[in-house]
C-alpha positions as CSV (number, residue, x, y, z in Angstrom):
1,X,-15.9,-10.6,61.9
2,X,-12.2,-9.3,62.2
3,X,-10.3,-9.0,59.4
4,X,-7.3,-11.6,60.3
5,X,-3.8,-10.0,60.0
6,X,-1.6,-10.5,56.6
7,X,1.0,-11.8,56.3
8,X,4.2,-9.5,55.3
9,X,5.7,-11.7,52.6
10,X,2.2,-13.0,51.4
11,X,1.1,-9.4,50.6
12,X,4.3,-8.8,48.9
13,X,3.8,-11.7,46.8
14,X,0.4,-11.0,46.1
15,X,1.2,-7.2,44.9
16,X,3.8,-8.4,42.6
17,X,1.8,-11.3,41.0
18,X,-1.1,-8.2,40.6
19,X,2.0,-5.7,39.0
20,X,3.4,-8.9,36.9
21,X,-0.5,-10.1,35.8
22,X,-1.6,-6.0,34.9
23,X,2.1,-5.8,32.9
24,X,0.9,-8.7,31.2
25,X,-2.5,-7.9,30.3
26,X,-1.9,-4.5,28.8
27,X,-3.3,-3.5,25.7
28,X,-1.4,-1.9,23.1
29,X,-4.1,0.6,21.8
30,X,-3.1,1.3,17.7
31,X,-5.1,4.2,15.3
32,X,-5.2,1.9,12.1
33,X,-6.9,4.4,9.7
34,X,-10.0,3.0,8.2
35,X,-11.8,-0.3,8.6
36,X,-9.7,-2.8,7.3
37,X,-11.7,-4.3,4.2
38,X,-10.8,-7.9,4.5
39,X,-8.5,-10.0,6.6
40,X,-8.4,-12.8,3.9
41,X,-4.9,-12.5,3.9
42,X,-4.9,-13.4,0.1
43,X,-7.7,-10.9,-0.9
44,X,-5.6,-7.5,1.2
45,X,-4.8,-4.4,-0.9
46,X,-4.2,-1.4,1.1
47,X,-2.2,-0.5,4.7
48,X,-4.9,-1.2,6.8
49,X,-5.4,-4.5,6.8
50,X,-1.9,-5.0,5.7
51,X,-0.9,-4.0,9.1
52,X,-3.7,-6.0,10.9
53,X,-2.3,-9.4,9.0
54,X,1.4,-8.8,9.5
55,X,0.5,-9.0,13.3
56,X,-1.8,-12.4,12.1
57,X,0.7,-14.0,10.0
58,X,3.9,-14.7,9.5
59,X,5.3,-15.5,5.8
60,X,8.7,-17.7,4.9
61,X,10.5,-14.5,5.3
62,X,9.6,-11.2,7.7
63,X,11.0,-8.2,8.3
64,X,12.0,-7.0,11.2
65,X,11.8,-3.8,13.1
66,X,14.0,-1.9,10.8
67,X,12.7,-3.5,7.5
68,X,14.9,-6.3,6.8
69,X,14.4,-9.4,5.7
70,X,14.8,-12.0,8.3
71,X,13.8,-15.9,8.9
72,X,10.0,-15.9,9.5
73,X,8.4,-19.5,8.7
74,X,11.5,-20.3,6.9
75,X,14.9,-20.8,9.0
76,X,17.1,-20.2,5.9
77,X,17.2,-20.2,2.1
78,X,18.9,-20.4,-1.0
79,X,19.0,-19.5,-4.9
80,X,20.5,-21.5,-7.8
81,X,23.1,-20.0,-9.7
82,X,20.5,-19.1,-12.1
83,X,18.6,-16.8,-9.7
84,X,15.4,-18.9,-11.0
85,X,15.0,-21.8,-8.4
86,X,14.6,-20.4,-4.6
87,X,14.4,-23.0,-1.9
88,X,13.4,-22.9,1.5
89,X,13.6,-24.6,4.8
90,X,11.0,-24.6,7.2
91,X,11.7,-24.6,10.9
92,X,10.6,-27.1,12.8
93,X,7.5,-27.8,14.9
94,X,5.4,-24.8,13.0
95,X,2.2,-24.8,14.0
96,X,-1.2,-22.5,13.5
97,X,-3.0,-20.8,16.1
98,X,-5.5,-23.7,16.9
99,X,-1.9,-26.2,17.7
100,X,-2.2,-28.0,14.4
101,X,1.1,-29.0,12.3
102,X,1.8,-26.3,9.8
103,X,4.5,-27.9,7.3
104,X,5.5,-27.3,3.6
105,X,2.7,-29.3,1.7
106,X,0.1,-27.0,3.6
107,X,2.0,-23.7,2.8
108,X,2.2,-25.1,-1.3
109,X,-1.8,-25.5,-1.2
110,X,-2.6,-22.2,0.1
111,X,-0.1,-20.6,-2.4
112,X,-2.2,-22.3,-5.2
113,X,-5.6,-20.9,-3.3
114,X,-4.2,-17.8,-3.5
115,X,-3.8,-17.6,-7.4
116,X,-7.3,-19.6,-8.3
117,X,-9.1,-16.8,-10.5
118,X,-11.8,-17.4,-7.9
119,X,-9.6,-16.1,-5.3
120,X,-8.8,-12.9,-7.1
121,X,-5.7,-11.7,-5.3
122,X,-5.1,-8.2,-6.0
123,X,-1.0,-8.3,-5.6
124,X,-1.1,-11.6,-8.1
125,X,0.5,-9.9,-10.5
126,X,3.5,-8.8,-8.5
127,X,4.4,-12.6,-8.9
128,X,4.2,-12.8,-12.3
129,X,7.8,-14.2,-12.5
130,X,7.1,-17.3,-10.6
131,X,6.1,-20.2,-13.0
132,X,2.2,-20.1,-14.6
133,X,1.4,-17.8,-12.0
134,X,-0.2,-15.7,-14.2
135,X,-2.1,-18.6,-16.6
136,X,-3.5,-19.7,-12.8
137,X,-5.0,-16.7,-11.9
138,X,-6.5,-16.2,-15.6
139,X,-7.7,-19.7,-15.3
140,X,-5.5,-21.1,-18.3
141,X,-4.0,-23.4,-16.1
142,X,-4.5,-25.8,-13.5
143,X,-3.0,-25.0,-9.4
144,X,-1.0,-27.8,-9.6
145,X,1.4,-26.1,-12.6
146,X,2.2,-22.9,-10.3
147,X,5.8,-23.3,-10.0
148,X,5.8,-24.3,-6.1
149,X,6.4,-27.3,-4.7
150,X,6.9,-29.4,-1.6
151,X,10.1,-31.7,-2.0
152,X,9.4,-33.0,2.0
153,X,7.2,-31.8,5.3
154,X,9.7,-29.3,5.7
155,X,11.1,-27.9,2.1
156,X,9.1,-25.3,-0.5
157,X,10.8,-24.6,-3.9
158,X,10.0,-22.5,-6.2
159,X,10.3,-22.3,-10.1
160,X,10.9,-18.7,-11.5
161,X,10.6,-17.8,-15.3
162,X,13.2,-14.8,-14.8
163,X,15.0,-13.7,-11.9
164,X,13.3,-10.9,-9.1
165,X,13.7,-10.1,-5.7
166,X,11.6,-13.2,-4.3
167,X,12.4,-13.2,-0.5
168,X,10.8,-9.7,-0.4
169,X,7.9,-10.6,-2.3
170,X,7.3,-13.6,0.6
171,X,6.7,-10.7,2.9
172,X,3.5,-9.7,1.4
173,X,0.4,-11.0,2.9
174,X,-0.5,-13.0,-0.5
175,X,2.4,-15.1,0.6
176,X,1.2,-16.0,3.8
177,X,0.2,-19.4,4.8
178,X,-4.0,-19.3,5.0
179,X,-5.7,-22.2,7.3
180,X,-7.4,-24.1,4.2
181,X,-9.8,-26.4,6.2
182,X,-11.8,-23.1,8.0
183,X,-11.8,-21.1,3.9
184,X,-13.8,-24.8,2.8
185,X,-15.9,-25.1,5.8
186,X,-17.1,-20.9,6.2
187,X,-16.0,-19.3,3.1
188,X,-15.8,-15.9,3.5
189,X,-16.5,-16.3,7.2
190,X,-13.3,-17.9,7.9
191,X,-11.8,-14.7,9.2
192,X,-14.6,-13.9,11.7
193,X,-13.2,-14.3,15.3
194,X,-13.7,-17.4,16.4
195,X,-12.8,-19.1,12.8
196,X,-10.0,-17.2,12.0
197,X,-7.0,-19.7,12.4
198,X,-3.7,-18.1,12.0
199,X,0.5,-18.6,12.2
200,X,1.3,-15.2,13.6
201,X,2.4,-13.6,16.7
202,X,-0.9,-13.2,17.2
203,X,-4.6,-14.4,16.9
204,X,-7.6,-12.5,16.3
205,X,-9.9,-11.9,19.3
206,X,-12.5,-9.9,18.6
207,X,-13.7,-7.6,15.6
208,X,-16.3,-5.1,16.0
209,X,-17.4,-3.0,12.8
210,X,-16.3,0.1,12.3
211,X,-14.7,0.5,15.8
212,X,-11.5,-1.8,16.6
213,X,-10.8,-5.5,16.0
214,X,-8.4,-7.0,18.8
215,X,-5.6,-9.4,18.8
216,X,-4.3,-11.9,21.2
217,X,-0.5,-13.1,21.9
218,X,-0.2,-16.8,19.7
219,X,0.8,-19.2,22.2
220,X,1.7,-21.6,19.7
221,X,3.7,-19.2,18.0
222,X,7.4,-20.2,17.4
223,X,9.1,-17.3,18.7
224,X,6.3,-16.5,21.6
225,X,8.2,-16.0,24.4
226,X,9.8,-12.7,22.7
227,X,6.6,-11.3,22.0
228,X,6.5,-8.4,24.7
229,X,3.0,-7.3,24.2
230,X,-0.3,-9.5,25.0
231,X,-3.2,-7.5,23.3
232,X,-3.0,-5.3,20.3
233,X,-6.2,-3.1,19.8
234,X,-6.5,-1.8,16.3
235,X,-9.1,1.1,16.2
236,X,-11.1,2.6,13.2
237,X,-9.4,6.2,12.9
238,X,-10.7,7.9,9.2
239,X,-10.2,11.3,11.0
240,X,-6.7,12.2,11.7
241,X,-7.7,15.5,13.6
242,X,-9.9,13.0,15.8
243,X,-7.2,10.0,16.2
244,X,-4.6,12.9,17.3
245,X,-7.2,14.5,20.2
246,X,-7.6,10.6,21.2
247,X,-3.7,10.0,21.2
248,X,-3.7,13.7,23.1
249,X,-5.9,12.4,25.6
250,X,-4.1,9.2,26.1
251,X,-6.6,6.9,24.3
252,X,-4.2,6.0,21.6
253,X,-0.5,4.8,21.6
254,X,0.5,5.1,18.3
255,X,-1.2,6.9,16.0
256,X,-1.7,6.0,12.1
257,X,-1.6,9.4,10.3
258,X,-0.9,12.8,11.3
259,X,-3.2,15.4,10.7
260,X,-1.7,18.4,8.4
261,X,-0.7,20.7,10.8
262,X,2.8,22.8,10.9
263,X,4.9,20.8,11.8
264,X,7.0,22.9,14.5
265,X,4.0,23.3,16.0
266,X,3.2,19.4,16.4
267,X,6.7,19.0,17.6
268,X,6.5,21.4,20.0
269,X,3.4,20.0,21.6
270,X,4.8,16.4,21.1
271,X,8.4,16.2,21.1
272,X,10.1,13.3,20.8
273,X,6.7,10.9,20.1
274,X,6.0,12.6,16.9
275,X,8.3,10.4,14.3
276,X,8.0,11.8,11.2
277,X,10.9,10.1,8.2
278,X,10.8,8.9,4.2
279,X,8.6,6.6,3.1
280,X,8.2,4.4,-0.3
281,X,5.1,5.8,-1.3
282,X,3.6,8.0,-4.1
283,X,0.6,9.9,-4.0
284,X,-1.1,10.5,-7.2
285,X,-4.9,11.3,-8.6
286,X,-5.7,9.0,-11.2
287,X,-7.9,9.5,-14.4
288,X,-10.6,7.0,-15.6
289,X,-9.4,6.8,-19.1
290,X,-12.1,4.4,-20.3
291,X,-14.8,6.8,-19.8
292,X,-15.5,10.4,-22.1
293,X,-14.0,13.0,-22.1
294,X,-11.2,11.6,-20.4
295,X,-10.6,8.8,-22.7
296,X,-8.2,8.3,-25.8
297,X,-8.9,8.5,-29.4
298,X,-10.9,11.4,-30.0
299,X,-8.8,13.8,-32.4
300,X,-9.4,17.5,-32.9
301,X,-7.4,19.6,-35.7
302,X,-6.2,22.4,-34.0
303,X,-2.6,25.3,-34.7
304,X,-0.7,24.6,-30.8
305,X,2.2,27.3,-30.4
306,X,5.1,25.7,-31.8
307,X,6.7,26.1,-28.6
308,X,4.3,22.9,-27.4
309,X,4.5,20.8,-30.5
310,X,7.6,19.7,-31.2
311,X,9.0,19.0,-28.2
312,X,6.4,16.2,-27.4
313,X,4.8,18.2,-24.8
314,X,1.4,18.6,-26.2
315,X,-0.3,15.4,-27.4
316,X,0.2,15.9,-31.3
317,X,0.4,13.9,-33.7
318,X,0.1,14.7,-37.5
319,X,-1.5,17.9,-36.3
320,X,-4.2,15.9,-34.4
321,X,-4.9,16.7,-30.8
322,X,-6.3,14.0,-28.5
323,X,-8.8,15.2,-26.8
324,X,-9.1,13.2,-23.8
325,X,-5.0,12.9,-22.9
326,X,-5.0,17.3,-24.0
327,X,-7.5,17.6,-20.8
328,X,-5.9,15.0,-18.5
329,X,-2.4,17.1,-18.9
330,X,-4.3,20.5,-18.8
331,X,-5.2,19.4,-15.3
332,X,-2.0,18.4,-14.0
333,X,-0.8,21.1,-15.6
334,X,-2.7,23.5,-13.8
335,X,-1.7,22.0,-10.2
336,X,0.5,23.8,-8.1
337,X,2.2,21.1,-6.2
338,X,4.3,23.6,-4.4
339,X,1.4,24.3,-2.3
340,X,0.5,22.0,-1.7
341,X,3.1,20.4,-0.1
342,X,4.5,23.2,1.7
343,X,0.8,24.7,3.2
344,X,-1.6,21.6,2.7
345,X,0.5,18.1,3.6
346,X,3.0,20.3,5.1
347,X,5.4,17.1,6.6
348,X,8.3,17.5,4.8
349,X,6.4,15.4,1.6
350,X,8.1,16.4,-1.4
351,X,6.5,17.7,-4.6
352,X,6.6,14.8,-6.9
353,X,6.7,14.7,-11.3
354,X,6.5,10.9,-11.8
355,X,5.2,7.7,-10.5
356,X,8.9,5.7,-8.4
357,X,9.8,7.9,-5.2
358,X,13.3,8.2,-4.6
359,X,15.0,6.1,-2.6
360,X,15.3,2.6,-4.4
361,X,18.8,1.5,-5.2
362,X,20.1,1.3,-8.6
363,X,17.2,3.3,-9.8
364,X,17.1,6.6,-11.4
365,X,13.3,8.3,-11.2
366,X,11.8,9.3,-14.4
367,X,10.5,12.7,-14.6
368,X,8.0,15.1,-17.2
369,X,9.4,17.6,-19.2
370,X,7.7,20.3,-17.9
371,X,9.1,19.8,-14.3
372,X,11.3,22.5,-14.7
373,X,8.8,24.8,-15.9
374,X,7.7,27.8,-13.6
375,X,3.9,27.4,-12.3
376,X,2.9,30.3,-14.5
377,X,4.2,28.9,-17.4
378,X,2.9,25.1,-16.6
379,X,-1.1,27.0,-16.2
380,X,-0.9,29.3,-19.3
381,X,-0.2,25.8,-21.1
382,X,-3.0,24.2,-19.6
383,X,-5.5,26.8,-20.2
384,X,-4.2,26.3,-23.7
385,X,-4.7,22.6,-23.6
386,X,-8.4,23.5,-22.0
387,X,-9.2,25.1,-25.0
388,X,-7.9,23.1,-27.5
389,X,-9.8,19.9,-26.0
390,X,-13.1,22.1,-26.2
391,X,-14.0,23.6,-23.1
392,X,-14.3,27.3,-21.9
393,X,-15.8,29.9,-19.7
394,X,-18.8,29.4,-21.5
395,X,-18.4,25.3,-22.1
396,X,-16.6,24.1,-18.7
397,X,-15.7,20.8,-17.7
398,X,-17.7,19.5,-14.6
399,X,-15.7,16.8,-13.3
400,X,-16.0,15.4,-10.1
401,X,-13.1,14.1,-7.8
402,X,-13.4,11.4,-5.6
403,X,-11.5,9.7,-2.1
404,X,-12.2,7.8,0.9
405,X,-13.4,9.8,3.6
406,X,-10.1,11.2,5.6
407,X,-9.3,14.6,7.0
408,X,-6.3,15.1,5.1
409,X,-7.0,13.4,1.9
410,X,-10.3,16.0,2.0
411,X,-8.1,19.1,2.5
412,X,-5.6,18.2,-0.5
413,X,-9.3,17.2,-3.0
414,X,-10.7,21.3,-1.6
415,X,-7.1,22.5,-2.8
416,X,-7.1,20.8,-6.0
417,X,-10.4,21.5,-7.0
418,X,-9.5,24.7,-5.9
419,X,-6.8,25.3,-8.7
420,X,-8.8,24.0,-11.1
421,X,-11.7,26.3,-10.6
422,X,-8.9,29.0,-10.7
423,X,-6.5,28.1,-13.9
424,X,-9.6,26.4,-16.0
425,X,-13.1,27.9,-14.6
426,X,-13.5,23.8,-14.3
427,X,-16.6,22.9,-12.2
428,X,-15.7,20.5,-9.3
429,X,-18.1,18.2,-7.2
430,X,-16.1,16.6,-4.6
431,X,-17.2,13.3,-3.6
432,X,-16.1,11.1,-0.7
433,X,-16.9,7.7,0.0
434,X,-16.0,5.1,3.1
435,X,-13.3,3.0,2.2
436,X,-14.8,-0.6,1.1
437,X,-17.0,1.9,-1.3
438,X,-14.3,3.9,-2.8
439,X,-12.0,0.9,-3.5
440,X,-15.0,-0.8,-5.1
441,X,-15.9,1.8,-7.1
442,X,-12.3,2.6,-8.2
443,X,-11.4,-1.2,-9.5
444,X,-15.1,-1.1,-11.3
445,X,-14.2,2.0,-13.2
446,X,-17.9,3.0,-13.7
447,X,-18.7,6.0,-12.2
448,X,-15.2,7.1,-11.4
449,X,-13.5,9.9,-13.2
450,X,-10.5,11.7,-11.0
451,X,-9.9,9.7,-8.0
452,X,-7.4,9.7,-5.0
453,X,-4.9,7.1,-6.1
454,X,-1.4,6.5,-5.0
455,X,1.2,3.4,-4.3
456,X,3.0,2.5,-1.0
457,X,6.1,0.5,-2.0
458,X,5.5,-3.6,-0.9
459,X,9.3,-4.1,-2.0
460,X,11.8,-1.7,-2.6
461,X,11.3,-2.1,-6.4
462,X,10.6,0.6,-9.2
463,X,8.5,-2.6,-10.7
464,X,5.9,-2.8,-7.7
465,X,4.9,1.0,-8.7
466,X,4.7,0.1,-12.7
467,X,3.1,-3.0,-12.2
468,X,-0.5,-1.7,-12.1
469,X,0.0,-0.2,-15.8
470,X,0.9,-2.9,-17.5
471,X,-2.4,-4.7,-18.4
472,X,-5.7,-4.7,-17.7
473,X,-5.3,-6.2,-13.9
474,X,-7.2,-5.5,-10.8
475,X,-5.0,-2.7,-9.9
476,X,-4.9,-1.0,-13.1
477,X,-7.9,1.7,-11.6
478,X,-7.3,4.0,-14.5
479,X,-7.7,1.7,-17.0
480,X,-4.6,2.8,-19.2
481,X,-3.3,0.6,-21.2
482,X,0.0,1.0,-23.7
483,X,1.5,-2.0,-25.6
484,X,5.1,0.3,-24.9
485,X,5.0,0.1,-21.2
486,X,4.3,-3.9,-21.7
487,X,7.2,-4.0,-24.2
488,X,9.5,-2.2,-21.7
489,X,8.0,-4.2,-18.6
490,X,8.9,-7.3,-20.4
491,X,12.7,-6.3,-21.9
492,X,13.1,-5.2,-17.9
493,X,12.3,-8.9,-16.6
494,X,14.8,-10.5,-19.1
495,X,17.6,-8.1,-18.1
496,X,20.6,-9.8,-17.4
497,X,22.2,-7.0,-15.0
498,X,20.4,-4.7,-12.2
499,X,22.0,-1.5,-14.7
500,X,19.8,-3.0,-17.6
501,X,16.8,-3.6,-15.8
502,X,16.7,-0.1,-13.9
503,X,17.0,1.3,-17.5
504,X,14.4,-0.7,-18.9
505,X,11.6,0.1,-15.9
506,X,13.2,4.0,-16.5
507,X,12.0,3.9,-19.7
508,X,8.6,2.5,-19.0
509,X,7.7,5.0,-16.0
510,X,8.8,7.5,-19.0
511,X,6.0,6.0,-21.0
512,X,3.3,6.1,-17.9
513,X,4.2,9.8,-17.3
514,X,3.7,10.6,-21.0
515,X,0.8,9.4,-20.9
516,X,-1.1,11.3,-18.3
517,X,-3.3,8.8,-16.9
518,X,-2.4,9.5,-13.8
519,X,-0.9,13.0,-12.1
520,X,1.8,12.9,-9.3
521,X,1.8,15.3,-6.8
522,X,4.0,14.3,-3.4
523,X,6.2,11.5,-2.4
524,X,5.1,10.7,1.0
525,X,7.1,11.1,4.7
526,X,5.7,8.5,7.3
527,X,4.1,10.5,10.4
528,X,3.2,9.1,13.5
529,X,2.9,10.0,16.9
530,X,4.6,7.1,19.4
531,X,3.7,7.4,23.5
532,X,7.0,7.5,25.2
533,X,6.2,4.2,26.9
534,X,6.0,2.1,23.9
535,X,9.6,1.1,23.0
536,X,11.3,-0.5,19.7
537,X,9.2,1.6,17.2
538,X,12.0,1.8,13.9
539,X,11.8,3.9,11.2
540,X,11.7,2.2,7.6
541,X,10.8,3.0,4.4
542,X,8.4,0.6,3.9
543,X,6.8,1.8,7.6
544,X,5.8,-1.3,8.3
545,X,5.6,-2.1,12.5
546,X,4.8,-5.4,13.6
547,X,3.5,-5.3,17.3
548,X,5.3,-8.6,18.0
549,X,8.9,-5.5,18.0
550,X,7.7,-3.8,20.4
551,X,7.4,-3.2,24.1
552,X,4.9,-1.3,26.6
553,X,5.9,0.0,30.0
554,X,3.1,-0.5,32.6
């Protein structure tokens, strides 16, 4: 049968509703790193599924592409003239992904989930200024005494016991609003697809292990129409080398990491879509001080040089070496983090002495003392400190060093066990683990002993990297513990002035460093290649990039 003739205008309209539906359905394809290990927005700990939720979720208050704060659930808010009461005013009409009414009683019942000891949330403890927040979560005090409340459908207050940045602290995903009736009826299930119920700019679609979960445009979302992008796919990229040949080859828009590779090379192959600028983070190795011979309290007698001694930079005291904390400082000692950042990381990362990157107003870094040292002077003292804590060429330490499996966290663990075999005659296993095992292992503290460790900033405050030492809390992974850092922590809080409180969490970082539990090596620089079609990609220091900011060219 002939094909009958079509009509001019017809075909036109047909091509452009094809153009206009393909524009539509694209798929922004994101590397995410590893497999995000929960989507329980309360339970989240680390960047990937941090950046999986703040597409999910939205909190009171957001960020927005350049990382400030902005009206997210909330339309506006206010603090009484005691900085301790914060109020908030939700917009109207909120509702979750399913079309239900989200209003303020639901968002108050969700915060108190969120701090039930059976709950567990990991960032609790940044919120240990909001009232009984931390009695909750111990279990020493009923939900209903958190200090949140509903005054109507559309008001949250909260109650603070001191004063702290509390609008950023509504940006983490602990603060977000989970769907209650779906956690009662599945459980852990609730974030499977299909049961995940959400308030984002997006839904959750589909989630398949170990290879890419995929979110879909919220319709019921408040701001929807300004959400450029239909369908986010986050795949599973542990190998940086791997997620760059995919990104190479077009499978990939944006890229999580950046393998370590010059970087005038990478720019010249990539130009303009390799973004590389500062980030809040710190990467450290941490020490299991709970376990021997890493552990406190075991004293030798020895004669240190006097040179060591007196200036505090041996751990003496009446003569008596500590054995465990003369080792842990013998192998940061020996580290030469000047090449490693300049021949391993090799992105502009620089080399780093304490635990707060720079960058955070009003705050002045602490540092060690033996940052100005040369790196021959810094490995004859920790050859000295070896010796001293009982170990030798004939004697050595075996110590094995652990991290999640990733291309470059494994070429920074070969150069560090590297050095050690070199300054100490240490042995080294190297040990890497998929991420859901290594965090596990690293919060047990069993069979850890040097692990990869680190903090990206949640807020831009010196307290969110000092938090995890004061205590014995779920993100205390070495296990140190000092009744000094506490002190300082808590003279900090009840500061009356920024100037006071900068001073106070100063002197506790000092404390942290001078204890060696953990060893700094690099401040980070974010790095990530962007296609040229993907638009309204910011830098910020915090690096976060909602998908709902961007755009996608066909």
């Amino acid at each position: 049968m002939p094909r009958p003739p079509v009509r001019p205008c017809l075909f036109v309209g047909v091509l452009l509703a094809g153009i206009a539906g393909a524009a539509g359905a694209a798929t922004l394809e994101r590397g995410n790193g590893p497999e995000p290990s929960t989507l329980d927005a309360h339970k989240c700990q680390e960047v990937a599924c941090g950046n999986v939720l703040r597409d999910l979720y939205e909190g009171l208050v957001t960020e927005d592409a350049r990382g400030r704060l902005v009206p997210g659930m909330a339309e506006r808010w206010f603090m009484s003239a005691d900085g301790r009461t914060w109020t908030f005013v939700l917009r109207d009409g909120l509702r979750w992904s399913n079309g239900e009414p989200l209003d303020a009683p639901q968002v108050v019942a969700s915060f108190r989930r969120a701090f039930l000891p059976l709950t567990a949330a990991p960032f609790g403890e940044l919120f240990d200024a909001l009232h009984d927040a931390k009695a909750v979560q111990a279990g020493n005090a009923p939900p209903s005494s958190l200090g949140v409340e509903a005054t109507d459908a559309r008001t949250v207050v909260f109650h603070l016991d001191r004063s702290a940045p509390f609008p950023a602290l509504l940006t983490l995903p602990i603060a977000f609003p989970v769907y209650l009736p779906a956690v009662q009826r599945l459980g852990a299930q609730h974030t499977r697809p299909g049961a995940l119920v959400s308030n984002g700019a997006y839904r959750l679609a589909a989630w398949t292990p170990q290879a890419n979960l995929v979110v879909e445009r919220n319709a019921y979302f408040h701001d929807a129409r300004d959400v450029a992008i239909e369908r986010v796919r986050y795949q599973v990229t542990e190998d940086a080398a791997a997620e760059m040949q995919r990104f190479a080859a077009g499978d990939l828009h944006i890229t999580e990491v950046v393998p370590p590779q010059p970087l005038d090379a990478l720019r010249r192959r990539f130009g303009t879509q390799l973004h590389v600028s500062p980030y809040l983070g710190a990467f450290w190795l941490g020490i299991n001080t709970t376990v021997a011979p890493y552990r406190d309290g075991d004293c030798v007698r020895v004669s240190m040089p006097p040179s060591t001694g007196p200036r505090g930079l041996a751990p003496l005291r009446d003569g008596c070496l500590d054995r465990g904390h003369a080792l842990r400082r013998a192998l940061s000692l020996a580290i030469d983090r000047d090449i490693l950042v300049h021949h391993v990381t090799g992105f502009g990362e620089r080399v780093a002495f304490g635990v707060v990157p720079p960058g955070i107003e009003g705050y002045a870094p602490a540092t060690t003392p033996w940052a100005g040292w040369s790196q021959a002077r810094r490995e004859a003292e920790a050859r000295r400190l070896y010796r001293a804590a009982g170990f030798d060429a004939r004697r050595p330490l075996e110590i094995e060093l652990r991290y999640n499996t990733s291309t470059p966290h494994r070429r920074l663990a070969l150069a560090v066990a590297s050095m050690w075999r070199r300054v100490l005659g240490a042995r080294v296993r190297l040990r890497n683990e998929e991420w859901k095992v290594f965090v596990g292992n690293r919060k047990q503290r069993v069979i850890t002993q040097v692990f990869r460790g680190g903090w990206i900033g949640d807020v831009p405050d010196a307290r969110n990297f000092l938090t995890a030492f004061d205590g014995d809390g779920p993100l205390n992974w070495t296990g140190y513990s000092d009744t000094g850092v506490h002190e300082r922590l808590a003279h900090a809080d009840a500061a009356r002035s920024p100037a006071a409180r900068n001073a106070w969490l100063h002197a506790a970082e000092t404390r942290v460093l001078q204890s060696d539990a953990v060893i700094p090596l690099y401040f980070y620089t974010s790095k990530h290649l962007v296609d040229a079609r993907v638009h309204g990609f910011e830098a910020n220091t915090l690096d976060h990039h909602a998908s709902r900011w961007l755009r996608l060219d066909p």
